[in-house]
N, C-alpha and C positions, 0 to 999 in steps of 0.2 A: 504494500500500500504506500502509494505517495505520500510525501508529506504537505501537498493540497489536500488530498484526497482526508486525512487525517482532520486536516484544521477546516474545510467542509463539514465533515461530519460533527462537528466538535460544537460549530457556529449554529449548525441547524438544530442542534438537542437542546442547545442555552439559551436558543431564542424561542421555541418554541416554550421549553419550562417557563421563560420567562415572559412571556405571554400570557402561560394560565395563571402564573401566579399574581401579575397585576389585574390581570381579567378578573378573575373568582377569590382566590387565597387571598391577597392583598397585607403577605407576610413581609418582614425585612427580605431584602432581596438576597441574604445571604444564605436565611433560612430557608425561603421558600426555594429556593434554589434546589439547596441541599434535600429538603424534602422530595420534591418531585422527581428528581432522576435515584434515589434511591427508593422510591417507592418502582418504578421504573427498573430498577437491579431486582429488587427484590420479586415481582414479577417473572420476570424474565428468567431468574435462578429457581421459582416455584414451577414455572411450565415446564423445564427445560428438565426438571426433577419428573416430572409427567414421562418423558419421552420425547414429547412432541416438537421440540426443537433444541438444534445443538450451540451451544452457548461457547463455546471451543473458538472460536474465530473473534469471539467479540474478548474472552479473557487475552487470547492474544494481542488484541488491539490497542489493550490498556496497558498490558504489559511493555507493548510497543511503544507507546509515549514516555516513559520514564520519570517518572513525575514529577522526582525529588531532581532530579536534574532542569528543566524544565520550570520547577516551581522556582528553587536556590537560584540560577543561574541564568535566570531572563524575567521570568514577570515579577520575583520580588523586587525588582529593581527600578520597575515603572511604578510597582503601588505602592512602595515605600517616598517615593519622591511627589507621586501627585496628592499623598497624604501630608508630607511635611511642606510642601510647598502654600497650602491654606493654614496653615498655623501663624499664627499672630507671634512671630517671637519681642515684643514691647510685653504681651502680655505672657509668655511661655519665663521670660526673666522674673516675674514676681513671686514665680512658683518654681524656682530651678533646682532649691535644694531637697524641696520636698519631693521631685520628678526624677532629680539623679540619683537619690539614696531610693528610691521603689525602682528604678532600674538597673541599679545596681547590687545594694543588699540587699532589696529585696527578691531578685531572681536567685543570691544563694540560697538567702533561707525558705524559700519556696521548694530550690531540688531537695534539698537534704532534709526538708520536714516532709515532704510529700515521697521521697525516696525513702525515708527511714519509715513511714508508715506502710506503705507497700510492703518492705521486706518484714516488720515488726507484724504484721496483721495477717501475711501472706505465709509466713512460717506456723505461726498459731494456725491456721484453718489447715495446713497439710501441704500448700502449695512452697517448694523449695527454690527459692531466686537469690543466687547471690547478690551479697549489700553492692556491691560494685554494680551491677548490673539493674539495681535498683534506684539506684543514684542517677543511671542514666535516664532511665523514663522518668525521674526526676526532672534533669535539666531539660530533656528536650519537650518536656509537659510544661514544662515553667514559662517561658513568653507568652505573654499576650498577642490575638493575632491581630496588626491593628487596621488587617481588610473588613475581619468578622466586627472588631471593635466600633472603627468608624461608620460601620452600616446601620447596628447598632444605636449608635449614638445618635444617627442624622433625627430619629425620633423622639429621641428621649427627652422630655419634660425637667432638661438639671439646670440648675445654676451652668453659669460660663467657665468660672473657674475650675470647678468640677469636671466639667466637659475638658476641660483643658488637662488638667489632670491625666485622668482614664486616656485620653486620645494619645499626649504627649511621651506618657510612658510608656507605648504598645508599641508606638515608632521609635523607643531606644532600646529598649531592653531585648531586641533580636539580638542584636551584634553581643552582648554580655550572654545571652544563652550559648552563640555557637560557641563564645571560646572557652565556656565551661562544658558542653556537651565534649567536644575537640578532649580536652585534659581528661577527663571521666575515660572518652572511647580511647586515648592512650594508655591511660591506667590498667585497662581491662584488656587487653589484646597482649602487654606485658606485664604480668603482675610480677616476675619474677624480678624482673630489672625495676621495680618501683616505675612501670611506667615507659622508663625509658630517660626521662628526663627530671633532671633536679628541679629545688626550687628555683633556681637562678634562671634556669630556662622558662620553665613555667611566667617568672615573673619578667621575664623580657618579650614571652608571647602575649601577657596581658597589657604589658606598654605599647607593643609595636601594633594591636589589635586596635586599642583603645586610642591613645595618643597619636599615633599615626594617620587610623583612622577618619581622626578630627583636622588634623593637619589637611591631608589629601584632599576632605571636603570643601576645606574654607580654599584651597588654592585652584578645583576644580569652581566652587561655585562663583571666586574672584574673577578667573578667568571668563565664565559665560558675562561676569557681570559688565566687565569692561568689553568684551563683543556686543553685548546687547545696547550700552552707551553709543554706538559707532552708529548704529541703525535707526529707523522708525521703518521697521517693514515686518506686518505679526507673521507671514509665511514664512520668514527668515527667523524668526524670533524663536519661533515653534521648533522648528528645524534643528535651531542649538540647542534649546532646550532637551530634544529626543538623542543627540549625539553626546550630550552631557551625561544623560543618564547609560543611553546604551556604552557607550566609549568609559566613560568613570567607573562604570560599576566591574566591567572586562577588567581597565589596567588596576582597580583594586585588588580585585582577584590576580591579578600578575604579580602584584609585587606582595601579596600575602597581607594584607590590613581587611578591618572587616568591612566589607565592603556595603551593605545595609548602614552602617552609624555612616556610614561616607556618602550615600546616596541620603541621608536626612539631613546632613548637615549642610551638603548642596541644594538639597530642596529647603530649606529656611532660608538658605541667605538668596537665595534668588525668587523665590517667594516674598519675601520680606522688603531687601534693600531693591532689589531686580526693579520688583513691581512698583517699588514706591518711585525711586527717580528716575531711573532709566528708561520705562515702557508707556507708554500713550495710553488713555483711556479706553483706546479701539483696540490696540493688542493685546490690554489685561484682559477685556471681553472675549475675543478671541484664544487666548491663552487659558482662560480659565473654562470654558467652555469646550476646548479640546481635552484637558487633561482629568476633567469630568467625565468625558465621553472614554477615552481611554480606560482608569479608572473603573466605569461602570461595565463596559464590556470586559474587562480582564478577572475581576471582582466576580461578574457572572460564570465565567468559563472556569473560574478555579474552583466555583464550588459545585458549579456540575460534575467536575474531573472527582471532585472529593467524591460524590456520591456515588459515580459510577466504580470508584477505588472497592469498593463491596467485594465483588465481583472475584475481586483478584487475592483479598486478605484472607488469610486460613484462618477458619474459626472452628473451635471445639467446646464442651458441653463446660469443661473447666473454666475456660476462657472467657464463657459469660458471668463465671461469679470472680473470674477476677479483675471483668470490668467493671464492674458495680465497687469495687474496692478501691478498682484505679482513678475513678469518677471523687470518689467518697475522701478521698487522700488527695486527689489533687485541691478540689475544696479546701479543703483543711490545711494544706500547705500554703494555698491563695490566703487564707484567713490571717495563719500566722506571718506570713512575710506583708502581712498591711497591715493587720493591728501594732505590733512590733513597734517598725517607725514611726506610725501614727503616735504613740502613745509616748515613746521617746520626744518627738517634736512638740507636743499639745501645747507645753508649757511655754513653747517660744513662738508657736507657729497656728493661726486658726483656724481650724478646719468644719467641715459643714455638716451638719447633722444629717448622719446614718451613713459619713466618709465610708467607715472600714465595711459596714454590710454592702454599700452600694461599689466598694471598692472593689471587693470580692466577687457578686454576682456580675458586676460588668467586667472581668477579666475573660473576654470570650477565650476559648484556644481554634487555632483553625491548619491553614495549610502549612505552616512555619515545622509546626509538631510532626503532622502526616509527613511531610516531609524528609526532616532530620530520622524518622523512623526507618522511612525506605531507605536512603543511604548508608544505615547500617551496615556491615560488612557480616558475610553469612555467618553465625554461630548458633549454638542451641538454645538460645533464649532470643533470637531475632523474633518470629513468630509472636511470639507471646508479648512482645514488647509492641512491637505493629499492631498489632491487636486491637490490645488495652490502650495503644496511643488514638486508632481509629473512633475507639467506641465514646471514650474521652469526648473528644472532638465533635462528634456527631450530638451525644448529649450536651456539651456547651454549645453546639451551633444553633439546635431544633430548639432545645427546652431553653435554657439561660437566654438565649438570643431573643424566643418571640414571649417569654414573660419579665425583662428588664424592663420595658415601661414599666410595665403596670405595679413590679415589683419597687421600683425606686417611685412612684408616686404613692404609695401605700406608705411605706418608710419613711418617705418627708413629715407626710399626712399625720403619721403617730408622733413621730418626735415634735411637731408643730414646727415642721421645715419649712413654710410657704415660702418664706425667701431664697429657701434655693429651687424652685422651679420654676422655669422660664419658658418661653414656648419654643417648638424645637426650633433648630436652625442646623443647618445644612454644611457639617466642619468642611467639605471641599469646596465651596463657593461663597467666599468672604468678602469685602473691599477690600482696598488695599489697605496697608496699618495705617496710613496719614490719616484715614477716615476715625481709627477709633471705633471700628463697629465689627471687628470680623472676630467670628470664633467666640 
């Protein structure tokens, strides 16, 4: 099969889901997504269990996309930039330390409280996973996905700041999972060598991931910005902007920084400073209006891919009780790594009534997870981790995703939160920051 033939096929399932679902469902578009092409797998594997038709050509077909491939190394690259590119960074700085300490310490004590329940809960019922190996459905369960997040949020009834929050932290805390998943899947491949690497190493992969990372961005996003100053033309504007993200996020990946905090920090400053002096009131329309559109159709296709992923995951009678565990511990891991710093910070820093519950049910997880799972390298607990990462995901997509309104307006509503709910707004189509109204 081509790879027309491929992204044909790919286009006519997502547009169609997404048809019915604004037609009849009129679910988040990430849910409804999700839902209809998995009820769609699930069909299709219930007839094909009949006899009646062979399923064999279409596992192939899936298997043929490679997803984690495909997910890591092309569209997170677009939907991470047309996310951080609507971010108000005037107002992402009054909230930065509360945003870097949940993307940072809060994605460890996420793996390691949501790893350490897994193996502590998982040994008690019978099921045997080493802590190592538990650690890693830890990290790569730990980010928030901030495709699922931001779709999410375009409805939610919160305060701005809040909104700000949730969105801001989804778009940094990738780049700290991978290079903690990374450490973990070396740990575990060499245990005998500790790994393979000391600490010294260790901690010159988190400078060169982290720090460099941020470097590459601000030189990548200076660059578009001083190209974009030269011009008043939005066909030309768009254009750099698409070779920004596609070109930055490659030579990130080339020279080894993480390449996600690199594509966000190029989408802030050319979002931010880009939009503010450099671009015409006709090109930010135009500008924003394409990377919306981009955005929505990539947004759709990745969580058709998700659904249709069923198809291909091995699942057994065990496996369903130890996604109910893995659901049940990622929670609770989400709880403690935001109560935690919340509760460290209260005393110096204000936060909004029902932060840490509404903190925790809007941590969607989505293809970041699915993801980092397929890229596993073959071992005896691959399977089971794929799994428990799919079924995760599918329950924070369907359920967390289409009851976060109703859930964070119940929550305001008891605590006597009416000030933080606001009517939605739409985190990818903002003014520009001179306005003071975006985000």
């Amino acid at each position: 099969m081509t790879i027309f033939q491929i992204i044909a096929i790919l286009l006519t399932l997502t547009a169609m889901a997404a048809y019915v679902n604004k037609r009849f469902l009129h679910l988040p578009a990430s849910s409804g997504m999700m839902l209809l092409t998995l009820l769609l797998s699930w069909t299709g594997m219930a007839v094909a269990s009949l006899g009646w038709i062979d399923l064999s050509p279409v596992r192939a077909f899936m298997v043929g996309i490679d997803f984690s491939n495909l997910f890591l190394h092309g569209m997170l690259s677009f939907l991470l930039f047309a996310g951080a590119m609507h971010v108000d960074l005037n107002e992402l700085k009054k909230y930065r330390v509360v945003v870097a300490i949940l993307a940072t310490a809060g994605v460890v004590l996420a793996t390691f409280a949501t790893g350490t329940l897994v193996w502590a809960v998982g040994h008690a019922l019978g099921f045997t996973i080493p802590y190592l190996y538990a650690l890693l459905f830890g990290a790569l369960i730990a980010p928030t996905d901030p495709v699922a997040v931001l779709s999410v949020l375009r409805d939610a009834h919160l305060a701005k700041s809040l909104r700000l929050k949730i969105s801001a932290e989804s778009l940094l805390n990738d780049g700290v999972s991978v290079v903690l998943f990374l450490i973990l899947l070396n740990l575990s491949l060499h245990p005998q060598q500790g790994g393979g690497w000391d600490l010294a190493e260790i901690g010159r992969l988190c400078a060169w991931e982290g720090v460099g990372s941020i470097v590459l961005g601000l030189m990548l996003g200076g660059a578009a910005y001083g190209l974009l100053h030269g011009i008043d033309d939005y066909k030309t504007e768009i254009l750099l902007t698409l070779a920004l993200v596609a070109g930055g996020y490659s030579f990130a990946e080339a020279i080894g920084v993480s390449a996600p905090i690199t594509m966000v920090i190029a989408g802030l400053l050319v979002g931010n400073h880009g939009r503010a002096f450099v671009m015409s009131e006709r090109t930010r329309k135009h500008l924003d209006m394409f990377w919306e559109l981009i955005d929505d159709i990539l947004n759709a296709i990745l969580f058709a891919l998700i659904g249709l992923q069923i198809m291909v995951v091995p699942f057994s009678q065990s496996l369903w009780a130890l996604g109910i565990l893995a659901i049940a511990a990622t929670l609770a891991g989400r709880f403690i790594s935001v109560a935690i710093p919340i509760h460290v910070l209260r005393p110096y820093i204000r936060f909004e009534k029902g932060a840490v519950r509404l903190l925790t049910w809007g941590g969607l997880r989505g293809g970041i997870s699915v993801a980092m799972a397929l890229s596993l390298p073959a071992n005896p607990y691959k399977d089971l981790l794929l799994g428990m990462t799919y079924l995760t995901v599918v329950f924070s997509v369907l359920f967390q995703g289409t009851t976060f309104g109703p859930v964070a307006r119940k929550i305001l509503r008891k605590d006597g939160g009416a000030r933080s709910i606001s009517p939605p707004i739409s985190p990818r189509i903002s003014p520009c920051p001179s306005e003071k109204t975006s985000l």
